[in-house]
C-alpha positions as CSV (number, residue, x, y, z in Angstrom):
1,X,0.0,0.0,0.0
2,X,1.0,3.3,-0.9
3,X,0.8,6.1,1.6
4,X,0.1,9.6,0.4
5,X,2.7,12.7,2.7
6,X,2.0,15.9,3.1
7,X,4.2,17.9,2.4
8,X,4.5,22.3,4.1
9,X,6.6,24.5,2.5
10,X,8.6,26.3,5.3
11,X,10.5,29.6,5.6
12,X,12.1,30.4,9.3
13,X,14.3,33.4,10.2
14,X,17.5,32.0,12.3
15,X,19.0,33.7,15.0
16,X,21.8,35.5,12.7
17,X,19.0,36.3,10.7
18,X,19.3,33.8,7.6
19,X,16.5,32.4,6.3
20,X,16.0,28.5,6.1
21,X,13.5,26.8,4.0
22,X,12.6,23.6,4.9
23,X,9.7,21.2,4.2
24,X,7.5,19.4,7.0
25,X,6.5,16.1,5.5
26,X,3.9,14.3,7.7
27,X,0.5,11.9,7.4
28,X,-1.4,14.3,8.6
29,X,-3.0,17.0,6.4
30,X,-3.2,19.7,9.0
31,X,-0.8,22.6,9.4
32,X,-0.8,23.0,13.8
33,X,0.7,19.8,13.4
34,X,3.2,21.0,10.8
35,X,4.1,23.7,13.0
36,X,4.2,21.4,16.4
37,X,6.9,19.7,14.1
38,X,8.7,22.3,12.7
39,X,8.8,24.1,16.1
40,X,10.2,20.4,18.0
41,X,12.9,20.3,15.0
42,X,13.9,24.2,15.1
43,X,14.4,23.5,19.1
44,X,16.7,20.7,18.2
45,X,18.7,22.6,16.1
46,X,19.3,25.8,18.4
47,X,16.5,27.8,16.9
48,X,13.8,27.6,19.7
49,X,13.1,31.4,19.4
50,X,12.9,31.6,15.9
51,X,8.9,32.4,14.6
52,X,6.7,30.2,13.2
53,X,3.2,30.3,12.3
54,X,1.2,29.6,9.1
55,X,2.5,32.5,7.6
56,X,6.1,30.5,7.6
57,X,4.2,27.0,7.1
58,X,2.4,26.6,4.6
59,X,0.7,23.2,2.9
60,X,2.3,22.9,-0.4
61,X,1.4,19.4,-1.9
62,X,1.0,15.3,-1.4
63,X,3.4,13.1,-2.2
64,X,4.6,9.4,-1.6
65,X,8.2,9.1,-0.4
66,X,10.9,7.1,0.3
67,X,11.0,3.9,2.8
68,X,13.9,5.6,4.7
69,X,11.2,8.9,5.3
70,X,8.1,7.1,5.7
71,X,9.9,5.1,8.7
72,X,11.1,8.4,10.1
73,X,7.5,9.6,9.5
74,X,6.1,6.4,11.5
75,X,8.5,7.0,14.0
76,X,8.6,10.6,14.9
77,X,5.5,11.4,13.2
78,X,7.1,13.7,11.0
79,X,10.3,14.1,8.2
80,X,12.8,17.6,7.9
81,X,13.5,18.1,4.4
82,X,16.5,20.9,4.0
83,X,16.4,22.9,1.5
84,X,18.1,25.8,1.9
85,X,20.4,27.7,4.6
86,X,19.7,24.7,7.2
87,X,22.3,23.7,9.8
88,X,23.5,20.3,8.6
């Protein structure tokens, strides 16, 4: 069976004031979640202050991934895709 993602186009401003774009990819079609994640991974990464609402967040599209995501997805609930001007 193949699951359908969804995927939220993300813009943050970090603390030295660069802008990362990253995309949320979770199961569930609903941007609080999106944020909830995006806001547990920016925390993670030193960025706890840094704003996020659905004016950074936004739904973007649906798409099937990889095994290696979707087991993150299952996991954690959601997947980090970096895009641009994220911390490795």
């Amino acid at each position: 069976m193949v699951m359908d993602f969804h995927v939220f186009d993300t813009y943050v401003k970090s603390k030295n004031g660069h802008v990362m774009h990253f995309d949320v990819v979770t199961d569930k079609n609903n941007v609080e979640y999106a944020i909830t994640y995006a806001k547990k991974w920016l925390e993670s990464i030193g960025e706890k202050e840094a704003k996020i609402t659905s004016e950074e967040c936004k739904f973007c599209h649906t798409q099937s991934v990889s095994e290696e995501i979707e087991i993150d997805i299952m996991t954690d609930g959601y997947f980090i895709a970096k895009i641009d001007g994220c911390p490795e």
